[in-house]
N, C-alpha and C positions, 0 to 999 in steps of 0.2 A: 662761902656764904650761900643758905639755901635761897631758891625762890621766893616769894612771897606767892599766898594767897592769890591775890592779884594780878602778879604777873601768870602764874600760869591759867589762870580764867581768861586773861588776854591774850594768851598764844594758842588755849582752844579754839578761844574764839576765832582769831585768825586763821588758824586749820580751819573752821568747820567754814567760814566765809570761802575760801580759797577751793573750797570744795563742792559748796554752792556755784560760784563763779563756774569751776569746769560744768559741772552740771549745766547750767544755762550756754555755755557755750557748747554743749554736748547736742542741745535742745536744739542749738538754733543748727549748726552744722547739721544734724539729722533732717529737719525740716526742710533744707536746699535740696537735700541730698532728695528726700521721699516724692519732692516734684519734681526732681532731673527723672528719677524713677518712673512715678508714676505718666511723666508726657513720652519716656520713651519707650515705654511699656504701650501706651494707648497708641503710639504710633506702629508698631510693628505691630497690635491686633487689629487696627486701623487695615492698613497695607496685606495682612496674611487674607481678612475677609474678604479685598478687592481681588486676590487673586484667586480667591474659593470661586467669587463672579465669574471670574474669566477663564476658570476649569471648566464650569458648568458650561459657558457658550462655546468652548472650544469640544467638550465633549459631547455636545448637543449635534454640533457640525462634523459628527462620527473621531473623533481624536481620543487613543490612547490616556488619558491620565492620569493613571493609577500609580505613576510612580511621583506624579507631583503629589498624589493627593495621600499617600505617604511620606513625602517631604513634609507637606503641613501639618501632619500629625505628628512627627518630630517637631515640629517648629512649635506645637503647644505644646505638647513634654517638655520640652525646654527652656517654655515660659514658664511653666509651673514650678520649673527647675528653678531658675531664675529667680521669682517671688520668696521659695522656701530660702535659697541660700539669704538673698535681702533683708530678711526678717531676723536670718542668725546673725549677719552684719548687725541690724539694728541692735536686735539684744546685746552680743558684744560688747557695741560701742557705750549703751547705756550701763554697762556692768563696770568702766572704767573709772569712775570716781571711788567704790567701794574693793575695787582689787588694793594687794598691798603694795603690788611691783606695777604702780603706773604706767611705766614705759613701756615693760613687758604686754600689760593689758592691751597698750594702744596700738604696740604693732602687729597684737594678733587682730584686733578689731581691724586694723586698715589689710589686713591678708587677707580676710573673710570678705572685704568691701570688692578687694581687687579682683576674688575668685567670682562673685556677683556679675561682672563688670564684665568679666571674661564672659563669662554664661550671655551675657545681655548681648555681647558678640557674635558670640558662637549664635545665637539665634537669629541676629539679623542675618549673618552671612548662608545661615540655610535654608533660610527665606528669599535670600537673592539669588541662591542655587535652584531654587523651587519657580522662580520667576522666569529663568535664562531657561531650564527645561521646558516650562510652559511655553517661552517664547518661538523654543525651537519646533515643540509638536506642532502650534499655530503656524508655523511657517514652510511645514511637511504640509500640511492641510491647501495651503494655498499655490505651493508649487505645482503643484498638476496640470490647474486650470487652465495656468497662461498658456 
């Protein structure tokens, strides 16, 4: 017995509901995602400017810094790094309603989020490498005196 008319207008519809639905749950998961982003993104350019601060006073009081202050220039390449991969994340993840192989889509999209994630690592950790060096030139600097 074929379908009816009908019924298959009803099971479009239901696909194209079903597809709507990911969509908006696409929407809202990206939206959590673009503020865990963007506050940890503001916190590490937050944190790298305070320590640009404290290059300048440390190298003001005659200190070496040129190897921090190539740390921090890795540490924005790495944001920028960072941003670009984010972005292929986002596109990805929003490409996955219209791929044919769902699952497939979704686990490239969450590889591309992981690799983001990594990066967003990779740059606070060479930011805290960039702080421990600072720390150490400032503390060449005041061992003298005493």
């Amino acid at each position: 017995m074929a379908p009816t008319a009908g019924a298959t207008s009803a099971a479009a519809s239901t696909a194209e509901q079903r597809i709507e639905n990911l969509r908006n749950r696409i929407e809202n998961v990206l939206r959590a995602r673009k503020a865990r982003f963007d506050a940890a993104a503001a916190n590490l350019v937050k944190r790298q400017a305070r320590v640009n601060v404290l290059a300048d006073k440390v190298e003001a009081l005659g200190g070496d810094v040129s190897q921090v202050r190539t740390m921090l220039q890795e540490c924005t390449r790495l944001m920028e790094q960072t941003r670009t991969q984010e972005q292929v994340c986002v596109e990805a993840f929003k490409a996955i309603p219209e791929a044919t192989d769902k699952g497939a889509a979704f686990q490239a999209a969450k590889a591309q989020g992981r690799e983001a994630v990594a990066l967003m690592k990779q740059t606070r950790t060479q930011l805290r490498e960039a702080t421990r060096t600072l720390a150490q030139i400032a503390d060449g600097l005041t061992a003298p005196e005493e």
